[in-house]
C-alpha positions as a Markdown table, in Angstrom:
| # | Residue | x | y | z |
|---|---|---|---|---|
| 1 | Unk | 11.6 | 6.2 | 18.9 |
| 2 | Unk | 13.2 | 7.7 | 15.6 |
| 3 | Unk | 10.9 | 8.4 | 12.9 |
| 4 | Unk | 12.4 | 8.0 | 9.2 |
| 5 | Unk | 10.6 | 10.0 | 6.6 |
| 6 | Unk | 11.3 | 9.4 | 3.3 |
| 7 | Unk | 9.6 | 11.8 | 0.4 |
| 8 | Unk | 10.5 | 10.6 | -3.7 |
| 9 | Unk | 9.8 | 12.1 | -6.7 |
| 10 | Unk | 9.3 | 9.4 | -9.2 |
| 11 | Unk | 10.4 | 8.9 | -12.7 |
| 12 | Unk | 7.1 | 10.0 | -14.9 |
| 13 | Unk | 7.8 | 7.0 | -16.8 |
| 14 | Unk | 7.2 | 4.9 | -13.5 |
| 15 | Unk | 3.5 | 3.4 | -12.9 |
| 16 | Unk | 1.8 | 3.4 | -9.8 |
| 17 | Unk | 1.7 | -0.6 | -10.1 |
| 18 | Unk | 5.6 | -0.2 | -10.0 |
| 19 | Unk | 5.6 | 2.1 | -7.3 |
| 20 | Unk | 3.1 | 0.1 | -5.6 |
| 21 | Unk | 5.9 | -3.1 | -5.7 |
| 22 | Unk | 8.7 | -1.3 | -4.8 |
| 23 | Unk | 6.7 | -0.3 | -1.3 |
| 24 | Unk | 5.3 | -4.0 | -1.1 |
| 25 | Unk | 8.9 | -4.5 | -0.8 |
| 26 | Unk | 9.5 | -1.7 | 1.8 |
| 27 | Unk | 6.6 | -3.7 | 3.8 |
| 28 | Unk | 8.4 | -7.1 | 3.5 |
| 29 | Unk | 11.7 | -5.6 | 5.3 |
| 30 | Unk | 9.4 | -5.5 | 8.8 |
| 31 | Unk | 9.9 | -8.9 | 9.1 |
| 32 | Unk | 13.8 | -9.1 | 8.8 |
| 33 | Unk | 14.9 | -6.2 | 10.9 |
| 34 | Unk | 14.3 | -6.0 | 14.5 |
| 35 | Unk | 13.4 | -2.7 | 16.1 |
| 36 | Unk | 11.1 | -1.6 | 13.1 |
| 37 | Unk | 7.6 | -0.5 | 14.7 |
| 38 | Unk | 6.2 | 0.5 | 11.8 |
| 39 | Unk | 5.7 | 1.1 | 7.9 |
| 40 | Unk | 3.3 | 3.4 | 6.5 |
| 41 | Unk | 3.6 | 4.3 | 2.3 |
| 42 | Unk | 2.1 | 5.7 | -0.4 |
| 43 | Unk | 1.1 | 8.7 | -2.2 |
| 44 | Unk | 0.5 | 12.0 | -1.4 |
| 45 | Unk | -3.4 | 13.0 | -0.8 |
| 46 | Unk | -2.7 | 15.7 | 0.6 |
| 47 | Unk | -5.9 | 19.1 | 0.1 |
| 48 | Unk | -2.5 | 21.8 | 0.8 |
| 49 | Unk | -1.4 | 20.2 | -2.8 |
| 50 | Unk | 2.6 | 21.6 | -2.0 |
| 51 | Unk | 4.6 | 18.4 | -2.4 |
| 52 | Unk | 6.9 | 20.0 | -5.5 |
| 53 | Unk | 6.7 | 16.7 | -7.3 |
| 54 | Unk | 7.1 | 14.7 | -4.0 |
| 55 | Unk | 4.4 | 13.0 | -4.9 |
| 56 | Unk | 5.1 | 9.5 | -2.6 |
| 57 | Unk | 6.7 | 8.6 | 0.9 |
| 58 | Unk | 7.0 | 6.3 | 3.5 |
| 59 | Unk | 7.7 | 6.7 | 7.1 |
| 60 | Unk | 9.1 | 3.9 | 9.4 |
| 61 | Unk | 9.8 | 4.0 | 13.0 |
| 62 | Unk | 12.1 | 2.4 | 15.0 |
| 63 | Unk | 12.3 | 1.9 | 18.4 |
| 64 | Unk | 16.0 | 3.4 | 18.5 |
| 65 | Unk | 19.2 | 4.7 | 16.4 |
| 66 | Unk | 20.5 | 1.6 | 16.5 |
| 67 | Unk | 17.6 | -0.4 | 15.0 |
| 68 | Unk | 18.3 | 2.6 | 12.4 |
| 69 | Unk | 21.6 | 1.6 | 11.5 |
| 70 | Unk | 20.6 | -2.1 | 11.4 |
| 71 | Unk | 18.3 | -1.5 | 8.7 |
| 72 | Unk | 20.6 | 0.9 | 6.8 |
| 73 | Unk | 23.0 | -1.9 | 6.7 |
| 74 | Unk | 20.6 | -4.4 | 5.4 |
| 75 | Unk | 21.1 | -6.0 | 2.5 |
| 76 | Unk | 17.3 | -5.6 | 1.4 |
| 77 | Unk | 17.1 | -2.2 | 2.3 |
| 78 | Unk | 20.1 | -1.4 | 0.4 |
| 79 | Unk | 18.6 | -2.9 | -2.7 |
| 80 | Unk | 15.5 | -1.0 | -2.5 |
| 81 | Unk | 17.7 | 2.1 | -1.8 |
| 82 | Unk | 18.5 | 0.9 | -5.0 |
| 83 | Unk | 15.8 | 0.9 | -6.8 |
| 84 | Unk | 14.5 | 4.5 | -5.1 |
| 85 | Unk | 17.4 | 6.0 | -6.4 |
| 86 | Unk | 17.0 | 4.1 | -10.1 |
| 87 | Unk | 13.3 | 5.5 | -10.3 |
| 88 | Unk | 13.8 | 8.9 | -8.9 |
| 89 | Unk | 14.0 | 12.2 | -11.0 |
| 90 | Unk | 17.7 | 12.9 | -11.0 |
| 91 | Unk | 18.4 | 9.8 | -9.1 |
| 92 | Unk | 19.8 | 10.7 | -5.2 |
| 93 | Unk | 18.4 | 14.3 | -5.8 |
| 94 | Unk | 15.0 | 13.2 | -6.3 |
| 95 | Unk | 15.1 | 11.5 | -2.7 |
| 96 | Unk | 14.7 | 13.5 | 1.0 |
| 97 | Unk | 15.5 | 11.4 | 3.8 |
| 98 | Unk | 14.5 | 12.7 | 7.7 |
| 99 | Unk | 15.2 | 11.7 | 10.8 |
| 100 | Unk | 13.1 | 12.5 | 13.3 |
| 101 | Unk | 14.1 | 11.6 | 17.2 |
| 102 | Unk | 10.4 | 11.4 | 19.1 |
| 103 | Unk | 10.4 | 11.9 | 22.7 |
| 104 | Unk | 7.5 | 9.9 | 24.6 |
| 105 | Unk | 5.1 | 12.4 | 26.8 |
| 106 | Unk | 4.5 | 11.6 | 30.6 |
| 107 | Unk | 1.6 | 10.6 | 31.0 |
């Protein structure tokens, strides 16, 4: 399974009823890519209070790379992309992306 984390730092300008849309969006892209697991989004709640401005994310798994890819190359992930970029602080800059390969444990 390979994890993608994605951390943004939003706009100030941007509402959370905005924010909230563009990751009802996110959610939609579940049902048009196989391979995605998973979609969990929203905003930090977090009692360490360390995000540097990060203040929302979303993590999707997938079952491999390639179901990766597939959704990189999307056509509605690459206009929410988009629209991350659009709303972020300093556009790209305001944006981490990881990928995070997770091994299954013997059980």
């Amino acid at each position: 399974m390979i994890r993608h984390i994605v951390l943004v730092k939003f706009n100030s300008d941007i509402s959370e009823a905005q924010i909230a849309d563009i990751f009802a969006e996110l959610h939609e892209i579940k049902a048009q890519i196989p391979g995605v697991l998973n979609i969990t989004a929203g905003r930090s709640e977090s009692p360490e209070q360390i995000e540097r401005g990060y203040m929302h994310g979303f993590v999707v798994d997938f079952t491999d790379w390639e179901a990766l890819q597939t959704y990189q190359d999307h056509p509605d992930h690459k206009a929410l992309g988009g629209k991350l970029v659009a709303n972020a602080v300093g556009g790209i800059d305001g944006i981490l992306v990881f990928d995070l390969p997770i091994k299954e444990e013997a059980a």
